[in-house]
Every structure is written in C-alpha cells, then in structure tokens.
NUKEKOL-683715 format. One record per residue (C-alpha): residue in three letters; x, y, z. Coordinates in nm, 4 decimals, always signed. Example, Ala and Ser with C-alpha at 12.3 -4.5 7.8 and 13.67 -1.06 7.14 Angstrom:
<resn ALA, u +1.2300, v -0.4500, w +0.7800>
<resn SER, u +1.3670, v -0.1060, w +0.7140>
***
This chain:
<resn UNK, u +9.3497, v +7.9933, w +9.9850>
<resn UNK, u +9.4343, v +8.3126, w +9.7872>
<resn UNK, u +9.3926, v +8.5787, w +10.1006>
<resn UNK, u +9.7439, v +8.6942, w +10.0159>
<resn UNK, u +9.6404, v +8.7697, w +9.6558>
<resn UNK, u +9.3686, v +8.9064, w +9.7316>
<resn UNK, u +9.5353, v +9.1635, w +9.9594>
<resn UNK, u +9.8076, v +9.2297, w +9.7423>
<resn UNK, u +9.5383, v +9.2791, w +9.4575>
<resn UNK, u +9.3911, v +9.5313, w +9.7521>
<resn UNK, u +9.6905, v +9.6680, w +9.8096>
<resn UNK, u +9.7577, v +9.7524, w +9.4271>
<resn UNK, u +9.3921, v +9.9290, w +9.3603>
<resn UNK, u +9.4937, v +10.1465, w +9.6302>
<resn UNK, u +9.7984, v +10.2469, w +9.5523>
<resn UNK, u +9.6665, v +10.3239, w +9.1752>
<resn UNK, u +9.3733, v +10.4463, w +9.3132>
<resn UNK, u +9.0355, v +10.3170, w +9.4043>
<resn UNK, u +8.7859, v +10.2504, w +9.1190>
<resn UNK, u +9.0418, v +10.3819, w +8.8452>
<resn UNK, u +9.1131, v +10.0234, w +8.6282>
<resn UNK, u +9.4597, v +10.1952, w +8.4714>
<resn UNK, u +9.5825, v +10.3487, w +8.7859>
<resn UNK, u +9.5055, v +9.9821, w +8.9705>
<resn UNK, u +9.6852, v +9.8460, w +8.6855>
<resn UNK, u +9.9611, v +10.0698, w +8.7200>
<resn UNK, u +9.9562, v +10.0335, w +9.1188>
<resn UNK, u +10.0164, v +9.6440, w +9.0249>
<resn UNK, u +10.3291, v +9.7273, w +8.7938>
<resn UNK, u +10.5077, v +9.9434, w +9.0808>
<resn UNK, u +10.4317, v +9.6831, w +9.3288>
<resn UNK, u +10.5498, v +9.3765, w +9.1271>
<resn UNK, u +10.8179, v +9.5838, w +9.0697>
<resn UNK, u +10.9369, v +9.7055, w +9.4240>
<resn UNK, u +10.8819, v +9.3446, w +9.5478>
<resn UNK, u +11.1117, v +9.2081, w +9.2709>
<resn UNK, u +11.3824, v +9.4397, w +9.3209>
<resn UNK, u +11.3673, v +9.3864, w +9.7125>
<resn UNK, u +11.3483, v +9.0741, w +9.7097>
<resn UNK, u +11.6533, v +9.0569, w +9.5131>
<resn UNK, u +11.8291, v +9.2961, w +9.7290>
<resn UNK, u +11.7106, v +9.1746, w +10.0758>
<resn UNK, u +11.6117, v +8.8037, w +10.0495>
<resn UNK, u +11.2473, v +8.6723, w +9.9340>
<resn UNK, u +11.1276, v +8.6412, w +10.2985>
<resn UNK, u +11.0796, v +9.0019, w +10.3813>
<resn UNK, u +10.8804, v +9.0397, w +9.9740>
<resn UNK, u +10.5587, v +9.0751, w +10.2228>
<resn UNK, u +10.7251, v +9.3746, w +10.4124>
<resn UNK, u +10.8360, v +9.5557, w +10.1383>
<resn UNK, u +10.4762, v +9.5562, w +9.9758>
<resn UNK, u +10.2757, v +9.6346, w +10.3073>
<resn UNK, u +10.5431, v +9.8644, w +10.4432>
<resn UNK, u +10.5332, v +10.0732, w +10.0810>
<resn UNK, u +10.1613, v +10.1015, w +10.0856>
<resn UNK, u +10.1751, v +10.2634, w +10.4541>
<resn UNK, u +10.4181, v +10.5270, w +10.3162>
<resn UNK, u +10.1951, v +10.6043, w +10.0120>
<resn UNK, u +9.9511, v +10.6242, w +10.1785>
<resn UNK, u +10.0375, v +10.8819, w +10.4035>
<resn UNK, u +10.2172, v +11.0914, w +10.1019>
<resn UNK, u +9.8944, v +11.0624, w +9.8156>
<resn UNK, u +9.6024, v +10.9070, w +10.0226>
<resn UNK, u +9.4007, v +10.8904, w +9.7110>
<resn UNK, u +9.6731, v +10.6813, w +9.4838>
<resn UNK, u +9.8350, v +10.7619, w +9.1592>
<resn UNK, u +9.5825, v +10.8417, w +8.9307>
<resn UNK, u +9.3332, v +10.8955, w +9.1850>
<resn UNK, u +9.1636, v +11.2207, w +9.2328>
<resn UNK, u +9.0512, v +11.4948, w +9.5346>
<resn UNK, u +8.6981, v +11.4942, w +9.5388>
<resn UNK, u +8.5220, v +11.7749, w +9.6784>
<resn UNK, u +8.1916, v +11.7572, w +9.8800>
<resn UNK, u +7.9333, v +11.9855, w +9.8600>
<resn UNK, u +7.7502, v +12.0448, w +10.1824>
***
C-alpha cells in the first residue's frame, strides 16, 4: 500500500532536486502537471509512463534537478 506514492514522491524530489524542500515542491507541481495534461491527451492508463518516462529524460538533461546545484569535490 502506497509504493506508487512513494515513488512518485521519489520521483518529484528528484526532479526538484535532492534535499532542496522548494525545488521538491516544485518537482511535484511539474509532475502533477505533465500527468494531468497527458492523461487528458492520451488516456489515464499510460499517467505512469508519462511520469517515469519524463524523469528518465530529465535526468539525462539536469542530473541534479531544478533547483539543484553542481557540487564540487575537493580532493
């Protein structure tokens, strides 16, 4: 019970950025919003695909989310 929330709570922290509350908030609005509009579009059986399917392509355009930010390590 709840796995699918969880993941799609997952799936919004990362696309805001990982331990950034507004940009996880924000990642939440953009993916409540792409899965409205495609399910509306498409049909509410593919919802899961859009949100998985964005979050691969994010990820390989901004690997560190919206708000997130390139940290540099000192060696």
């Amino acid at each position: 019970m709840g796995f699918i929330i969880g993941l799609k709570a997952f799936t919004a922290a990362v696309i805001g950025g990982i331990g950034n509350v507004p940009g996880t908030m924000l990642g939440a609005i953009v993916l409540g919003m792409l899965e409205s509009f495609g399910t509306h579009w498409v049909g509410g059986q593919w919802r899961d695909v859009f949100a998985f399917g964005f979050l691969i392509l994010f990820l390989t355009v901004r690997p560190t989310g919206l708000l997130g930010e390139r940290v540099t390590e000192r060696v």
